[in-house]
N, CA and C of each residue as an Amber inpcrd file, in Angstrom:
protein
   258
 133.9430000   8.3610000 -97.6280000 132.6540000   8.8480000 -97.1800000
 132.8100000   9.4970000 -95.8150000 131.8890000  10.6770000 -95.3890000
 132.7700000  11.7400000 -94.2860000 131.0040000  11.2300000 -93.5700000
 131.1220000  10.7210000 -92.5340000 129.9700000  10.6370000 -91.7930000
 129.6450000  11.6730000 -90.7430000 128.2780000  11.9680000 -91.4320000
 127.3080000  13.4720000 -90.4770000 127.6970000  13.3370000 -88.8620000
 128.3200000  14.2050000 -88.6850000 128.2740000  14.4140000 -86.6670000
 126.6580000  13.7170000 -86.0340000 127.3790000  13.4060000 -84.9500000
 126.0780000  13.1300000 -84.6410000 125.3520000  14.7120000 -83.8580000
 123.8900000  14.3410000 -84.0930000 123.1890000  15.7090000 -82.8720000
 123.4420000  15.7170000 -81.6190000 123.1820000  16.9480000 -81.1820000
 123.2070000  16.6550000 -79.4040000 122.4960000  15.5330000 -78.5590000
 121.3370000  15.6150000 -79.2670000 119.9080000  14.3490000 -78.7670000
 120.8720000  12.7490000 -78.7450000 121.4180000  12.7260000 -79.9970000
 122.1360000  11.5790000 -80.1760000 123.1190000  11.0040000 -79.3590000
 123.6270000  12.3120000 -78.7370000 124.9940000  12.3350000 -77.9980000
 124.1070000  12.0680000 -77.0160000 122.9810000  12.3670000 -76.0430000
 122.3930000  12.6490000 -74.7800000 121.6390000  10.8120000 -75.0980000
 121.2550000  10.4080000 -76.2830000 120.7340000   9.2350000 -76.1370000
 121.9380000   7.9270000 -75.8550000 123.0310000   8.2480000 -76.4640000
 124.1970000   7.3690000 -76.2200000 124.3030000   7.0300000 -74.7680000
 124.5150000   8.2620000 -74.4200000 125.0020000   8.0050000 -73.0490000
 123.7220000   7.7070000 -71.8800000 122.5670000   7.8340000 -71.6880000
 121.5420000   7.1150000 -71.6490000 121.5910000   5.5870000 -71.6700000
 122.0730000   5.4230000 -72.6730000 122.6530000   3.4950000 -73.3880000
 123.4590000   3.2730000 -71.8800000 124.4530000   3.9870000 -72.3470000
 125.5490000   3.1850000 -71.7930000 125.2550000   3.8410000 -70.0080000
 124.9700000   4.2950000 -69.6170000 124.3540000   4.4910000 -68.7240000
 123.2780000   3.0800000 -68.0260000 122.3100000   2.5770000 -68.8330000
 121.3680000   1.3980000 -68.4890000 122.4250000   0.6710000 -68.5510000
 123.1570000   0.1600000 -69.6810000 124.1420000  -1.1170000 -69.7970000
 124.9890000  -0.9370000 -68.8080000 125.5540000  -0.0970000 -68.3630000
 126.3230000  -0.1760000 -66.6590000 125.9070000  -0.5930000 -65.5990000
 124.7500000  -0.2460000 -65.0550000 123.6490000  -0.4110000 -64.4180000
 123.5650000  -1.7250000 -64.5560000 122.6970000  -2.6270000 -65.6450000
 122.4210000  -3.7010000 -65.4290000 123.6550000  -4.6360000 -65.7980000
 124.9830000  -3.7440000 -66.0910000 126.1170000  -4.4760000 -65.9620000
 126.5100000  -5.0680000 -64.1200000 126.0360000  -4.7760000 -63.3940000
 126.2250000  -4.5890000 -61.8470000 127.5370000  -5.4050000 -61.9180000
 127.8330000  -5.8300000 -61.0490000 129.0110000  -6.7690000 -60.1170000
 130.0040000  -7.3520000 -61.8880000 129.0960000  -7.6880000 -62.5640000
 129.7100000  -8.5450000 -63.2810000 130.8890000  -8.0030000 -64.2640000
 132.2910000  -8.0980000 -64.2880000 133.0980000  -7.2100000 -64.7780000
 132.9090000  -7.3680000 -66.4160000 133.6210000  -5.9560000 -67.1300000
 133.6130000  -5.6690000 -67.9780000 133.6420000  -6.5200000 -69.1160000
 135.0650000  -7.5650000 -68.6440000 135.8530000  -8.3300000 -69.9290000
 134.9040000  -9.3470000 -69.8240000 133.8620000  -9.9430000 -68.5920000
 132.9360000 -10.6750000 -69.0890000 131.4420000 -10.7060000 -69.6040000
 131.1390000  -9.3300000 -69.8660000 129.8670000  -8.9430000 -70.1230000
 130.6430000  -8.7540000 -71.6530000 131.9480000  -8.3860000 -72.0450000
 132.2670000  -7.9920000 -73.2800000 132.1530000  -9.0250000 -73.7460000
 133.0290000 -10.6090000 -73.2240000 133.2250000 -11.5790000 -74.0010000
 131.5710000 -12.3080000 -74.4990000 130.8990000 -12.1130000 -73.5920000
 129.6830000 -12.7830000 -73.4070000 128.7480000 -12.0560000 -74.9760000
 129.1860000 -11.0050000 -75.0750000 128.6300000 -10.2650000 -76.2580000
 128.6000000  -9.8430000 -77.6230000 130.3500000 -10.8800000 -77.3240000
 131.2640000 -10.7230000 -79.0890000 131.9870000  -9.4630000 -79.2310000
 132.3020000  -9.2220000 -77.8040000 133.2640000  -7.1840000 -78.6480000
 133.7340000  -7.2810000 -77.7340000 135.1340000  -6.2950000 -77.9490000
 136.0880000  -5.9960000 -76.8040000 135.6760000  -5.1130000 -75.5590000
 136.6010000  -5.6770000 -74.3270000 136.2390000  -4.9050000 -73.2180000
 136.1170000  -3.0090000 -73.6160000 137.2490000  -2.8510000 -74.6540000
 137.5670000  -1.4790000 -74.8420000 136.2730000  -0.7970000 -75.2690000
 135.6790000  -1.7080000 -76.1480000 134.4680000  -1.0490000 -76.8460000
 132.5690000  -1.2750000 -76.0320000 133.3040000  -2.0100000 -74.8470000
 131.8970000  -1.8030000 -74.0110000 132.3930000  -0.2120000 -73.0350000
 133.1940000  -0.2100000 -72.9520000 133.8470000   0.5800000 -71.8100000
 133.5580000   2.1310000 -72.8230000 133.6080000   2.4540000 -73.8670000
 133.4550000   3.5190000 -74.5690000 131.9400000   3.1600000 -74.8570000
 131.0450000   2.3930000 -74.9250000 129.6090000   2.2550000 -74.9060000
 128.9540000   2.4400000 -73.5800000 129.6490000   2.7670000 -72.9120000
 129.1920000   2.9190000 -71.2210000 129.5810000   4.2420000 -70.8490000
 130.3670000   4.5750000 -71.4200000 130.7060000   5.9760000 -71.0580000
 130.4150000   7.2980000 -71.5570000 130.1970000   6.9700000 -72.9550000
 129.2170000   7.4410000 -73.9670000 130.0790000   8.1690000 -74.7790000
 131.4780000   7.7510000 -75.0560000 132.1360000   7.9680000 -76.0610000
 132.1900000   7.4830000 -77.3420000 131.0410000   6.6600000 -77.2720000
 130.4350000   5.4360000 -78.3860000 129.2470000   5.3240000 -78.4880000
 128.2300000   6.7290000 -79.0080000 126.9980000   7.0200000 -78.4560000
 126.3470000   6.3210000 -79.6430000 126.5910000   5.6360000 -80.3110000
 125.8030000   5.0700000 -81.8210000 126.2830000   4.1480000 -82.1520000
 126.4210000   2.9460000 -81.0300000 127.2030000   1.3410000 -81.7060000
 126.4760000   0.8490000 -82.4210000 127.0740000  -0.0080000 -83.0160000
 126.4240000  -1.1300000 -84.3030000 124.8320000  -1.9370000 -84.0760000
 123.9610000  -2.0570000 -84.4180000 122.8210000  -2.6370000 -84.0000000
 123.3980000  -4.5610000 -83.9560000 124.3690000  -4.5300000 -84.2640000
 124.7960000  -6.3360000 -83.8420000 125.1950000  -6.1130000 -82.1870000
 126.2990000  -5.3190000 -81.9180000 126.8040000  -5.2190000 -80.9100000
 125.5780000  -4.9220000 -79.5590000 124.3870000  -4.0690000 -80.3260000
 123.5280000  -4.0350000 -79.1520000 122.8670000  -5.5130000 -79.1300000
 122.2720000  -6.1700000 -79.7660000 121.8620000  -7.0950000 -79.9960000
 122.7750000  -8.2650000 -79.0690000 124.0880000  -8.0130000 -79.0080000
 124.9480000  -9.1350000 -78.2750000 124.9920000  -8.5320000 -76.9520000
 124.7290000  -7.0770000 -76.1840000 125.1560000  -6.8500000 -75.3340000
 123.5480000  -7.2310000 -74.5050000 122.6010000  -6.8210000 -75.3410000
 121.3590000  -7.3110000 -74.7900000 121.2130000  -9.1640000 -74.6940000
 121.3770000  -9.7420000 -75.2240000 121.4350000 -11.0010000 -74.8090000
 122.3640000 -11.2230000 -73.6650000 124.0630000 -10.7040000 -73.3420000
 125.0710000 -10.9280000 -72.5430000 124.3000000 -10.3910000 -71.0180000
 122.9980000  -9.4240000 -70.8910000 122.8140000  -9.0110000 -70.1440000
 121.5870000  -9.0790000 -69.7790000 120.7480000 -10.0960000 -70.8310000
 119.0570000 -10.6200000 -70.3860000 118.5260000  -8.8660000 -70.5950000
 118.5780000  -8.3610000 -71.4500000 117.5170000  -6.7290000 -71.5320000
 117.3850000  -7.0870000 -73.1310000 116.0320000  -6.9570000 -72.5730000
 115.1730000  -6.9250000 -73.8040000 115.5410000  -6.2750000 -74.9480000
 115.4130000  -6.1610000 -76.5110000 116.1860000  -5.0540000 -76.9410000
 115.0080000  -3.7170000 -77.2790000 114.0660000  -4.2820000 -76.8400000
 112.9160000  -2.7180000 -76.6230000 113.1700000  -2.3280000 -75.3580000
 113.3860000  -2.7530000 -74.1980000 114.1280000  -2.2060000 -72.8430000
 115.4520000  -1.0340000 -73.5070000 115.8950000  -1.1030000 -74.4720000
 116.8470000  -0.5540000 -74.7650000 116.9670000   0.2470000 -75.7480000
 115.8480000  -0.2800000 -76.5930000 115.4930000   0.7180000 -77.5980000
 114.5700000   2.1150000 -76.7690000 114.2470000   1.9770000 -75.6660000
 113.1160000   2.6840000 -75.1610000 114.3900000   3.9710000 -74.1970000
 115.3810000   3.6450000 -73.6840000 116.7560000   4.1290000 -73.2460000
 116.9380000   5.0740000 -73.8580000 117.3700000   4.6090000 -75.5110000
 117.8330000   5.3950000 -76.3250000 116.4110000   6.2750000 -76.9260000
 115.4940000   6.5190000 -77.4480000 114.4350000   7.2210000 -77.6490000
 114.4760000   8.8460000 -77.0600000 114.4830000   9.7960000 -77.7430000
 114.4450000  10.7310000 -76.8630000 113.4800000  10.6880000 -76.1010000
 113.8450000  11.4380000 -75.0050000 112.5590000  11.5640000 -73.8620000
 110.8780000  11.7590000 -74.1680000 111.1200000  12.6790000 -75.1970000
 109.6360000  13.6420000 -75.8810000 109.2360000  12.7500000 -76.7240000
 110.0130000  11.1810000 -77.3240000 109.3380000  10.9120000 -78.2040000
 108.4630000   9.2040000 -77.2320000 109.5730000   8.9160000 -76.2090000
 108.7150000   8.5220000 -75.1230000 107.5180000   8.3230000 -74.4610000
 107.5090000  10.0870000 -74.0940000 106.0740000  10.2260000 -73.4610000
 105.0700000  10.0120000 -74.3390000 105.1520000   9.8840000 -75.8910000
 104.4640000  10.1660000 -76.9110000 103.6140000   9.1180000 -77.0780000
């Protein structure tokens, strides 16, 4: 199965993500916000950078608990902007 590219919006909402999850990652290093969440440091570090603009809805689910954010705090991140103001 050949999975659809993602859109630009998609690409601009990823990194948005991982953008907040850095942020409220502050002080606390990588390998323990990863362990705290069930996934490797490698794959928070590509969710933060936004080379991983469409992770698994478990993995958000663990990174939002590892980091106390709501997962509508995060669903609201990822949302395009226009559908936001809406």
């Amino acid at each position: 199965m050949v999975r659809t590219p993602l859109s630009p919006a998609q690409v601009a909402a990823g990194r948005r993500l991982g953008a907040a999850l850095r942020a409220a990652r502050g002080a606390r290093t990588m390998e323990d916000v990863a362990r705290s969440a069930g996934i490797s440091p490698e794959t928070l570090r590509k969710i933060e950078t936004g080379r991983l603009p469409s992770p698994a809805f478990g993995t958000i689910i663990g990174l939002s608990d590892a980091l106390g954010i709501p997962l509508e705090s995060l669903a609201e991140v990822w949302r395009p902007i226009s559908a936001a103001a809406s």
